[in-house]
N, C-alpha and C positions, 0 to 999 in steps of 0.2 A: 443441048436439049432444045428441042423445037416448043412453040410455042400449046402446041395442038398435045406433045407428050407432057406440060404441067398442066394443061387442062386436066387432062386424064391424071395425074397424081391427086392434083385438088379434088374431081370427082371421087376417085376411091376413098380418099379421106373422109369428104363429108357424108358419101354412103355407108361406112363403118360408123361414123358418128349415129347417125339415125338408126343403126341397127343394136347398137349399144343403147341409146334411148328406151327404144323400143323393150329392148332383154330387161332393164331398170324395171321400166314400169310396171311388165308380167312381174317380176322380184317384188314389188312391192304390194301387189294386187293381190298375190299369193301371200304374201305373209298378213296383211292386212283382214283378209279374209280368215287367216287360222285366227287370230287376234280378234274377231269377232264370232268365232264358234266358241273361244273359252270363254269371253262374255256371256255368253248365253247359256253357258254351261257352268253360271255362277262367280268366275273370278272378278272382281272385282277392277276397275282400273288401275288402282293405287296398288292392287297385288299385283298386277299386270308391270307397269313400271319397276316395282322390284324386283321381277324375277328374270325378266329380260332386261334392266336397266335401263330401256329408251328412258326419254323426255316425257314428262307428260303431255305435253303437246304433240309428242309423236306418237302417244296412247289415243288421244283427242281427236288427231287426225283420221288413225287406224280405226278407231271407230266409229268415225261420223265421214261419210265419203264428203258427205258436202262441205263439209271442213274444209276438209283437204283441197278441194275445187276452189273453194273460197282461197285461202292460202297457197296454190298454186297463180290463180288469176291475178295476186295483190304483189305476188314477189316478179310476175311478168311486166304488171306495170308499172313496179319501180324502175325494173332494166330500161325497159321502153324510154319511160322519163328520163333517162341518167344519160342513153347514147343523144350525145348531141352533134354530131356529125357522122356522116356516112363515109365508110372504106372506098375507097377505088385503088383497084389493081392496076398498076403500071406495066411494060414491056422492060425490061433492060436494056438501057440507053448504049 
């Protein structure tokens, strides 16, 4: 395998990566979004957790976007903090 064909293996990988991401997100934007039409259509949070079983926190989130913004930004800069060196890719000696 030449060097220029695991290029192109590592690109496909991480463009499936990003497109799975992406499909996530729409998944969650959609359900989030039915989960704040039955709010407002009276269920309560804590009936919301029972009947779906999330987390309350994953009630919390689903209903307050900024939540979620906040708790997505707080769990990126733990990763941040935690990598303490950088990968380099090698050739095969």
């Amino acid at each position: 395998m030449t060097e220029d064909e695991l290029r192109e293996v590592i690109a496909r990988y991480d463009k499936a990566g990003e497109e799975i991401a992406a499909a996530e997100e729409r998944r969650i934007a959609e359900r989030d979004a039915g989960l704040r039409r039955a709010r407002d259509a009276g269920w309560r949070p804590v009936d919301l957790e029972h009947f779906t079983g999330y987390s309350r926190e994953a009630i919390r989130q689903a209903l307050n976007p900024e939540a979620r913004a906040a708790a997505k930004k707080a769990a990126a800069d733990r990763r941040a903090a935690r990598k303490t060196s950088t990968t380099v890719r090698r050739s095969p000696r």
